[in-house]
Structure formats: C-alpha cells, structure tokens
C-alpha positions as CSV (number, residue, x, y, z in Angstrom):
1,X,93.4,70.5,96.2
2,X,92.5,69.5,99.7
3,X,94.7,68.6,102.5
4,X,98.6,68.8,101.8
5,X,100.2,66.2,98.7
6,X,103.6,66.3,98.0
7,X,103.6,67.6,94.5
8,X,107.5,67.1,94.1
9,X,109.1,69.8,92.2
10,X,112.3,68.7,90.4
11,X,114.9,71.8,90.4
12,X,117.3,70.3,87.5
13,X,121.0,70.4,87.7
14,X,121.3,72.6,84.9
15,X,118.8,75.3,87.1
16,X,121.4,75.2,89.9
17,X,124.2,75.4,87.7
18,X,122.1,79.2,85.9
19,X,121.8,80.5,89.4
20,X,125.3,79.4,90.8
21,X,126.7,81.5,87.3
22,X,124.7,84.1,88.1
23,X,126.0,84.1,91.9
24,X,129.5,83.4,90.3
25,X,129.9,80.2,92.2
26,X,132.0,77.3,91.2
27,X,130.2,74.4,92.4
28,X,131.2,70.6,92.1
29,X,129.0,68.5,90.3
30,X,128.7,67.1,94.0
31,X,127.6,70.2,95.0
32,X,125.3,70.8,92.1
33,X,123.2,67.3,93.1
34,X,122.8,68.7,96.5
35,X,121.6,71.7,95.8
36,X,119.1,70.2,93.3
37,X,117.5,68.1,95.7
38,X,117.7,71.1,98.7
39,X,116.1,73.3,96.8
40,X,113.6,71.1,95.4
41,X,112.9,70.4,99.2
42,X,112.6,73.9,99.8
43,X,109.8,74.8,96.9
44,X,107.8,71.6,97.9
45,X,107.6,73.1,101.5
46,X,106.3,76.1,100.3
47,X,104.0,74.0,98.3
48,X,102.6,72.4,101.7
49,X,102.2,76.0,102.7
50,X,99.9,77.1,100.0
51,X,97.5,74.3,101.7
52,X,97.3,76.4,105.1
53,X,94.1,78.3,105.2
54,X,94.3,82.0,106.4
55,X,91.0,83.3,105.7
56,X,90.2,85.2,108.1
57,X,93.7,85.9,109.5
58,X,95.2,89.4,109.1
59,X,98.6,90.4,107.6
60,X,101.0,90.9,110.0
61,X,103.8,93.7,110.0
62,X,105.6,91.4,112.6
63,X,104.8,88.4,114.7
64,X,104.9,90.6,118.1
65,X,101.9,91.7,120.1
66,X,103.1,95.2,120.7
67,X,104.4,98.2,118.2
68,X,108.0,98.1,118.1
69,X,110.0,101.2,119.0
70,X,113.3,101.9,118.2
71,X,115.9,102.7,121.5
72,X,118.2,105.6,120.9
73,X,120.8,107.0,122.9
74,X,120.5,110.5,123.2
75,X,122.9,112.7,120.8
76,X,126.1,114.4,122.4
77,X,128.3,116.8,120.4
78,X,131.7,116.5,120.6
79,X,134.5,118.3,118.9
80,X,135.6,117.5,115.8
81,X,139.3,115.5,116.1
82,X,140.7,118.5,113.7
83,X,142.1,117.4,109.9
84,X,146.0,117.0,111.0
85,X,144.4,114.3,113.6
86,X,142.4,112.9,111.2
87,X,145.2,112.8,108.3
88,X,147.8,111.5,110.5
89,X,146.8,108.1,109.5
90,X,146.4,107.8,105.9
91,X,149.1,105.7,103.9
92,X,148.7,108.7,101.6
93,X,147.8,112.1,102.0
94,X,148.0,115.7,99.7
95,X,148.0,118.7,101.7
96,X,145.0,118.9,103.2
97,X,143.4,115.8,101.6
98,X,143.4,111.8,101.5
99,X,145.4,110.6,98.6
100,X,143.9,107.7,96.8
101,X,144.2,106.3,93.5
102,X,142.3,107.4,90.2
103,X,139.3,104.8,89.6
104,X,137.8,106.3,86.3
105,X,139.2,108.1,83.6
C-alpha cells in the first residue's frame, strides 16, 4: 500500500456501547460519541504503524540495551508475632481462628 494513508476506521456507537456492557460501564450518549471517535483514532494509528518497515529489525524483549536483573534485598528471619498477637485485631475471632462469614453453601 505504500507510504502511510489514512484508511479511517469508523468504531460505531453501538460497538462502544457492546464493550462499555461488557466492562459494565454506564456511559452518556456524550460519552459514547467520544469514545467512538477515540477509538477510531486509536486503530487508524495502528494502521499507520502497519506502514513501518521492520525487515531486518529483531524482536525485542525490551527497549533496553542491557539484560535486566531483578534487585532483592536479602532474606532475614524473624519470629513469628505469635496467634494471640495476630488475633488481637480481628472484628471476629473463634478460638484459635478468624471468624468470617459463610460465602457458599
């Protein structure tokens, strides 16, 4: 297709208002027009992007020249605080345990 032409995608209101249900939004129909015409901005971006050439340019993990390495602290051990510390607390408790309601039946 050559160098980069705006081949303008239309994202239609009724698109934005499937993905705002799915993402249980409640969206004005303000809203709704905006997001149309952002998103349709977004994938006509990505569009020019498909122009770029890469041959001959290799995937990259990350943009950084060097390997990355996590920094840990070293491990200490420390006591445990005890149960009766650890209880002390909790809105609820049962003898030795946390008290919380029943989820499931």
């Amino acid at each position: 297709m050559g160098p980069y032409q705006s081949i303008k995608m239309m994202i239609s209101i009724k698109e934005v208002e499937h993905v705002a249900k799915l993402a249980r939004l409640a969206l004005s129909q303000d809203e709704k027009e905006l997001y149309a015409r952002q998103l349709s901005d977004i994938i006509d971006f990505f569009s020019q992007l498909q122009e770029v050439d890469t041959k001959g340019i290799l995937p990259l993990a990350n943009p950084l020249p060097q390997e990355l390495v996590n920094v840990l602290r070293p491990d200490h051990v420390v006591p445990s605080p005890g149960q009766e510390t650890m209880l002390r607390g909790s809105p609820d408790k049962e003898g030795p345990f946390f008290k919380v309601p029943k989820i499931s039946e």
